[in-house]
C-alpha positions as CSV (number, residue, x, y, z in Angstrom):
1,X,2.4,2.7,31.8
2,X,4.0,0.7,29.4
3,X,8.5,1.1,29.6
4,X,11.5,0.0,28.3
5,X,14.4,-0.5,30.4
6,X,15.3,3.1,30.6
7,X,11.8,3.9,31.8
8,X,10.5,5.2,28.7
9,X,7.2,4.9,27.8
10,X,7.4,3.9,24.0
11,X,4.6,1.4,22.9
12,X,1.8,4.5,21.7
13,X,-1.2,2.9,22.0
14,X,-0.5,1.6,25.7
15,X,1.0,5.5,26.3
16,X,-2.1,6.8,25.3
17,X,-4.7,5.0,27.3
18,X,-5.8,6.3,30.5
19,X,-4.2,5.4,33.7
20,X,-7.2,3.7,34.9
21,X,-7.6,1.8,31.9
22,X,-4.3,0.9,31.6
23,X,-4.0,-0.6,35.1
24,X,-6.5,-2.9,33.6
25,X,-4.2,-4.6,31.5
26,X,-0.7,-3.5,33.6
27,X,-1.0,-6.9,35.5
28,X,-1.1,-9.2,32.5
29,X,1.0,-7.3,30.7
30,X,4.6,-9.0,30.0
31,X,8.0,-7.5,28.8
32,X,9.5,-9.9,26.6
33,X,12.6,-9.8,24.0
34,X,11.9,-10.8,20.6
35,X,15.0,-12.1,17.9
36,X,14.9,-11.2,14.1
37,X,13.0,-14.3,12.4
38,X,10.9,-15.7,15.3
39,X,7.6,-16.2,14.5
40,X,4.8,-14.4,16.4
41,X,2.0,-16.0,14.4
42,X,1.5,-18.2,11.4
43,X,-1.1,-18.3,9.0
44,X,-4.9,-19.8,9.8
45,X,-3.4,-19.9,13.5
46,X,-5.3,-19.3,17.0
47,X,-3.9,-16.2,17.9
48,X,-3.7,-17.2,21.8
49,X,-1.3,-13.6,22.3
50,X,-0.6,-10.5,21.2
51,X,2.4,-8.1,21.4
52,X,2.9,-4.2,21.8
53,X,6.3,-3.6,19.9
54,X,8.3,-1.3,21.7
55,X,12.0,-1.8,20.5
56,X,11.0,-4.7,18.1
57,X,9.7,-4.0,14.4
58,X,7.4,-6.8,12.9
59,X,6.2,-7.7,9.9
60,X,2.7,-9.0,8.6
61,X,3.7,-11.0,5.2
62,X,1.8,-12.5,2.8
63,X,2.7,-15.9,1.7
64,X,2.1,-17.6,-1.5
65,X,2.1,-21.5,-2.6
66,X,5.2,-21.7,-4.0
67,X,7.0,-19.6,-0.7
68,X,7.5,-16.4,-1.7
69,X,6.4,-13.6,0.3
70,X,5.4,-9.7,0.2
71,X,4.8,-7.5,3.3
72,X,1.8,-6.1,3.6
73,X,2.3,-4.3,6.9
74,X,4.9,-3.5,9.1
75,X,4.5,-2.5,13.2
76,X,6.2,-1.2,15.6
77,X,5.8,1.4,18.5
78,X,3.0,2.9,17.0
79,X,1.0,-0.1,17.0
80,X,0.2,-4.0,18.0
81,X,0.2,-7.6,16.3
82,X,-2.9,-9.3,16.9
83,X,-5.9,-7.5,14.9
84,X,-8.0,-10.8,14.7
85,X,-8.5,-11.2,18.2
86,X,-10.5,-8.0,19.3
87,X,-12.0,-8.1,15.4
88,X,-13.7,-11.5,15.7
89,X,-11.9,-13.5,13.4
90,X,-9.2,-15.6,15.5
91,X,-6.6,-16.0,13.1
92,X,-5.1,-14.6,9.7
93,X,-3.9,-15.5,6.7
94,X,-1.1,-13.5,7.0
95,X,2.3,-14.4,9.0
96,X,3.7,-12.4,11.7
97,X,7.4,-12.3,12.0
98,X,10.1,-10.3,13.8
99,X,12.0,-8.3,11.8
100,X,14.5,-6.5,13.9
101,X,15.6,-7.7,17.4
102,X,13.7,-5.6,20.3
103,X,11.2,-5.9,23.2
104,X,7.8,-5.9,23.3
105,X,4.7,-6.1,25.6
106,X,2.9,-9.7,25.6
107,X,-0.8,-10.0,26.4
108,X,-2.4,-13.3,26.7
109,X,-5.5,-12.9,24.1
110,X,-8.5,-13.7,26.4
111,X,-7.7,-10.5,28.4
112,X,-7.4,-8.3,25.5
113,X,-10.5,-9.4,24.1
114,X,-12.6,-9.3,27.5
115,X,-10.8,-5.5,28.2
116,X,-12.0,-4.6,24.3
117,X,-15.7,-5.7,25.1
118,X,-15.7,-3.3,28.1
119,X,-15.6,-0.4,25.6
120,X,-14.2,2.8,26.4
121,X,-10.8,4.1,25.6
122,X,-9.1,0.4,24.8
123,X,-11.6,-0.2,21.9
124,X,-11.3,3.0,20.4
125,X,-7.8,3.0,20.3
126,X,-8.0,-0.1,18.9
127,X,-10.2,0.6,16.1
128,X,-8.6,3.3,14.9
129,X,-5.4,1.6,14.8
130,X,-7.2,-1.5,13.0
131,X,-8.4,1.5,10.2
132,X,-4.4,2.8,10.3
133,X,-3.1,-0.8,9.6
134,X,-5.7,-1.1,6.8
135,X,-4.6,2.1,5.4
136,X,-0.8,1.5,5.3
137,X,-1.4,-2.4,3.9
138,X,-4.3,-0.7,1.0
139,X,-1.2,1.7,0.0
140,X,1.4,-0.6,-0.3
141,X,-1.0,-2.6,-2.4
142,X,-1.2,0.1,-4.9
143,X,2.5,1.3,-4.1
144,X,3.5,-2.3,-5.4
145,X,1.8,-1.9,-8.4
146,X,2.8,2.1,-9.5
147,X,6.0,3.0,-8.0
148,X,9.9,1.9,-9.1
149,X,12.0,0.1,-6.6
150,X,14.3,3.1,-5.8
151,X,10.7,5.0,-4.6
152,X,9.2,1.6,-3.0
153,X,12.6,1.5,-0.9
154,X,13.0,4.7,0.1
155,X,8.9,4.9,1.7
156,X,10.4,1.3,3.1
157,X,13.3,2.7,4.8
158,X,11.7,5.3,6.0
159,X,8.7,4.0,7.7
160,X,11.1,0.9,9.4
161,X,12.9,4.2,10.8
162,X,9.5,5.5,11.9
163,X,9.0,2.1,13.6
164,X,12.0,1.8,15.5
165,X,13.3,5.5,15.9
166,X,16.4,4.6,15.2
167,X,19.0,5.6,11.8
168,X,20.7,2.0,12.3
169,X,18.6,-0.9,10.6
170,X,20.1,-4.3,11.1
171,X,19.0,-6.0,7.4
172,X,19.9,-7.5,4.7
173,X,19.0,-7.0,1.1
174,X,17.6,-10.3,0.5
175,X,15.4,-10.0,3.4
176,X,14.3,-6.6,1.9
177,X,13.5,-8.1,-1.1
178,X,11.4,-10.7,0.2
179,X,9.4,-8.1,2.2
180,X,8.8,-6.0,-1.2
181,X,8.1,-9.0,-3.4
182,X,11.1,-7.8,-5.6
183,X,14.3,-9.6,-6.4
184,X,17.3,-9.0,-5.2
185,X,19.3,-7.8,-7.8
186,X,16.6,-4.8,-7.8
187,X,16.8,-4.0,-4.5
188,X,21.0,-3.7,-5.4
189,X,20.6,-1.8,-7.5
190,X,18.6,0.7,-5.7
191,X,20.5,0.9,-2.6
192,X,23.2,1.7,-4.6
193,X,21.9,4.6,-6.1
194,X,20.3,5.7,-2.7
195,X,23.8,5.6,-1.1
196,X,25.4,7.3,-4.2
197,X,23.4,10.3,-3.4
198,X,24.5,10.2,0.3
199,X,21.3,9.3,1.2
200,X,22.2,5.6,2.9
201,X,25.1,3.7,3.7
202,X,24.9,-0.1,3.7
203,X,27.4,-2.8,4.7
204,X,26.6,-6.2,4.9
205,X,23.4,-7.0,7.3
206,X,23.3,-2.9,8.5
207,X,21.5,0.1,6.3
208,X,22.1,3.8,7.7
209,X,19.9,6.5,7.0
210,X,22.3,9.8,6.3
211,X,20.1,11.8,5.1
212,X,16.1,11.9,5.9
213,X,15.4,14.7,4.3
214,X,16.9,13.5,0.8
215,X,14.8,10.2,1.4
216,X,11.9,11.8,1.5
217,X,12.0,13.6,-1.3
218,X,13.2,10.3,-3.1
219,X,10.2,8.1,-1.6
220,X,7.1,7.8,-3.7
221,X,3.7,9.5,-2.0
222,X,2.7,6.4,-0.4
223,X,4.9,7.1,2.9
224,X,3.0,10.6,3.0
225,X,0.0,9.5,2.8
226,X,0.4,6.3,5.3
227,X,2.0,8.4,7.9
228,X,-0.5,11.3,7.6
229,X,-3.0,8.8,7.9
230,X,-1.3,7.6,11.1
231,X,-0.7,10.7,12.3
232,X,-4.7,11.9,11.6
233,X,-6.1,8.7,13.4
234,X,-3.7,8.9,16.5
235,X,-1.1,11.4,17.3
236,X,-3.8,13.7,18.7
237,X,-6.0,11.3,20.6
């Protein structure tokens, strides 16, 4: 199976194939080290590759004409970059870039599309990740539009934990701000009233999570709903 350097599985959808399915893919399969701000994929691009996060967090952004961007979808253990390939389409509008340093699993795109077509446990792992993905960029759609920035940070924060299992997150506001389509001076404002509460602390390039439970109960419905979602599709499968 799928590990990290300590022997850990951690990628979930390669930890929850089969062993005979798996050992499909286990020869193409290559551990790689991504850094914060590479590019995985750009927009209307061949995907020729796609990557199993297991360290690394990514995100799928939007971009518009005059630059700006807005996530749309973030991944990392729980899922892959790469949705076009085994869906048909090739390519996305949508950019892929590393967000926090980490390794990953590479697979050249030709053998996860062949592997896909043989059906079984691949595919259907697969498509119900494709259905979480959809789910989690849907909500953030609507949490854009509904929610404050102290809420829409919060359900941020705590997914990018989710993604990464870790309390340290190496970002900066500015980056943050791009990723939630809000300017800066928001996004200021409400880590500064998160870590008021106790709830954060943030120095320059590094956010800590101090206290879940508080951010939780700060964070709008959207990260309740997205990680139920997640959690319906494929804890159990």
């Amino acid at each position: 199976m799928s590990e990290d350097i300590d022997g850990a599985i951690v990628n979930q959808l390669l930890a929850a194939l089969p062993s005979e399915d798996y050992q499909h893919l286990a020869p193409h399969l290559e551990n790689i080290y991504l850094m914060a701000g590479e590019v995985l994929s750009e927009p209307g691009e061949t995907m020729t590759e796609v990557y199993f996060p297991t360290l690394a967090m990514i995100s799928l952004v939007s971009i518009m004409e005059n630059g700006s961007t807005t996530e749309i979808g973030l991944v990392g253990k729980e899922g892959m970059v790469g949705l076009p390939v085994f869906l048909g389409g090739c390519s996305t509008i949508s950019r892929a870039i590393v967000q926090m340093n980490g390794t990953a699993m590479k697979l050249n795109a030709n053998v996860l599309r062949s592997e896909f077509k043989r059906g079984g446990e691949l595919q259907r792992l697969l498509l119900l990740y494709a259905q979480a993905l959809f789910t989690q960029a849907s909500q953030n759609a609507a949490c854009n539009r509904q929610h404050n920035i102290e809420q829409r940070l919060a359900r941020w924060l705590l997914t990018a934990q989710d993604c990464i299992m870790k309390d340290e997150l190496h970002l900066t506001q500015e980056f943050i701000s791009h990723m939630l389509g809000t300017r800066r001076s928001g996004v200021t404002v409400a880590a500064g009233t998160l870590q008021q509460a106790g709830m954060i602390s943030y120095t320059r390039g590094k956010i800590s999570i101090l206290n879940r439970t508080a951010l939780k109960s700060t964070a709008c419905e959207c990260y309740h709903a997205i990680k139920n979602e997640y959690d319906r599709l494929l804890k159990s499968k």
